[in-house]
C-alpha positions in Angstrom: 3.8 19.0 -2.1 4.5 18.0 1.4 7.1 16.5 3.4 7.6 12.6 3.7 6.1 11.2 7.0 8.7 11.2 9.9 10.4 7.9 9.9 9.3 7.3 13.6 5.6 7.3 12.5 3.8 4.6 13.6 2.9 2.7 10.7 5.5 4.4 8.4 6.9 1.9 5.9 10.4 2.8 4.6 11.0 1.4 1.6 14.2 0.9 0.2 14.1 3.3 -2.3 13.7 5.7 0.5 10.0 6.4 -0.2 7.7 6.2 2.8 4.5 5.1 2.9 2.0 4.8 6.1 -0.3 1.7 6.8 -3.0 2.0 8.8 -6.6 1.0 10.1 -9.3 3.3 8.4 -10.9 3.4 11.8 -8.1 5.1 13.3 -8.0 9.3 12.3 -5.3 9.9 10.3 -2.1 11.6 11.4 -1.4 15.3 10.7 -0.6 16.6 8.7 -2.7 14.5 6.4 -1.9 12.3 3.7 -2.1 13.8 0.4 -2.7 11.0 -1.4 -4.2 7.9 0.0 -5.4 3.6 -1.0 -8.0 2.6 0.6 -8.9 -1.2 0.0 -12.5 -1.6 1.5 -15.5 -3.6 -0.1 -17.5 -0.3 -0.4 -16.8 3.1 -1.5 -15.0 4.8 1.4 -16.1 8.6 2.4 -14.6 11.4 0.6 -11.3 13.1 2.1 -9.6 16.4 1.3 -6.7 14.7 0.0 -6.8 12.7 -3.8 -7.6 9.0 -3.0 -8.2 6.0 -5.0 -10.5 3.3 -3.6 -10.0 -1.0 -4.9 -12.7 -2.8 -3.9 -11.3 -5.8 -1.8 -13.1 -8.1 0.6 -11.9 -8.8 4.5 -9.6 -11.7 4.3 -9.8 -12.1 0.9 -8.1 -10.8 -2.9 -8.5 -7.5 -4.6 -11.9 -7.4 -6.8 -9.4 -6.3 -9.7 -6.0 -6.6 -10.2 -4.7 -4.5 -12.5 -7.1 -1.7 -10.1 -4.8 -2.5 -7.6 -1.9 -1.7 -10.1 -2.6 1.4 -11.4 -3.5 2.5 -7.9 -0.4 0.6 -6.5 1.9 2.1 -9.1 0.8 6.2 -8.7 1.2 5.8 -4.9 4.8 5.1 -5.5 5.2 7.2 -7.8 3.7 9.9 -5.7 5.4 8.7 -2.4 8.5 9.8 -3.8 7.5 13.5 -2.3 4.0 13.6 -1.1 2.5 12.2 1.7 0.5 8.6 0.8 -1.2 6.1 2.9 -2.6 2.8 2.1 -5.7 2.1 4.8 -8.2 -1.1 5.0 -10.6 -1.9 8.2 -7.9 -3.1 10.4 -4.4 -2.2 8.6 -3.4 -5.8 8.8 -4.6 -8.0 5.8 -5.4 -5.9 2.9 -3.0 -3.4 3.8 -0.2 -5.6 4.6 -0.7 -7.2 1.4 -0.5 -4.2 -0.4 2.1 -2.7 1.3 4.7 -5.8 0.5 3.1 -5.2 -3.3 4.3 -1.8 -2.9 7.8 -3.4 -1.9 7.9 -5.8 -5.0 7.5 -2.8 -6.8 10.2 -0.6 -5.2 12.7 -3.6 -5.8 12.3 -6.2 -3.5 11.8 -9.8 -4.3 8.4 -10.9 -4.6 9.4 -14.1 -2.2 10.8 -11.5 0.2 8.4 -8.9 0.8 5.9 -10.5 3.1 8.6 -11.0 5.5 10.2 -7.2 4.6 6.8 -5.9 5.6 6.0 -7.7 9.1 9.4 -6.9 10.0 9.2 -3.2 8.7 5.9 -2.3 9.6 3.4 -5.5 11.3 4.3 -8.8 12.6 0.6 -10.0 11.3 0.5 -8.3 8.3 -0.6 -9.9 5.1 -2.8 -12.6 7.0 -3.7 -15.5 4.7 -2.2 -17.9 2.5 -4.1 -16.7 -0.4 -2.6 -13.0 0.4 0.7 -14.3 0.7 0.5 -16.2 -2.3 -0.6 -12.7 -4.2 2.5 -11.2 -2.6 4.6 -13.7 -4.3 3.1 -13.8 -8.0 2.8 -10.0 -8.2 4.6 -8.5 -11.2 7.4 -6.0 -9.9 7.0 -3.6 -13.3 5.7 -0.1 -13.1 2.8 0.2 -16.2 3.9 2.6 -18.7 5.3 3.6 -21.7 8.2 0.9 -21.7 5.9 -1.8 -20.2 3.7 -1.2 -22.6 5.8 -1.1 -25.7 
């Protein structure tokens, strides 16, 4: 397992937890030393990388395809954030990746109605870029799946 990203990374989320977690445009090249584990949140299949990624099919502008796909894959990049390298990546790193990224804050512990404005302060002014996003943000479910959430 590698190190964290350096806090100073463009794009680096910190979350609260202390788990860090890099947003960016899938257009841009990513950073080295490369993630080990990466979202991407694209409307088709992205290419493959030499890291473990997980790919939710998710329109420009608009939702995830499916939710609890966006969960699962929300939920292991946390967990693995806590001491591997993990990105989350759309076409732009605004929208989709904003949006998931302040999902990714609900689930370290901060309130749903506080982690749109958590991320643009953390990582983008413009992330998370529609009402229908924001609303998302808001109504997303703070529990990790597992064994106690599914007992």
């Amino acid at each position: 397992m590698g190190d964290p990203w350096p806090a100073d990374l463009p794009g680096v989320l910190a979350l609260p937890s202390g788990r860090r977690v890099l947003g960016r445009s899938v257009r841009a090249a990513p950073p080295a030393p490369e993630p080990e584990f990466g979202v991407y949140l694209a409307r088709r299949r992205p290419p493959g990388t030499a890291w473990e990624q997980v790919w939710v099919p998710w329109r420009d502008f608009g939702l995830p395809a499916d939710t609890d796909a966006l969960r699962l894959a929300l939920s292991t990049a946390w967990v693995h954030a806590a001491d591997r390298r993990v990105e989350v990546a759309c076409g732009g790193g605004t929208g989709r990746t904003g949006t998931a990224l302040a999902c990714l804050a609900v689930l370290d512990g901060v309130a749903a109605d506080e982690a749109v404005a958590f991320v643009r302060h953390h990582y983008r002014r413009r992330a998370v870029e529609t009402r229908w996003q924001r609303r998302f943000v808001l109504h997303f479910d703070g529990e990790l799946p597992g064994p106690s959430a599914t007992a």
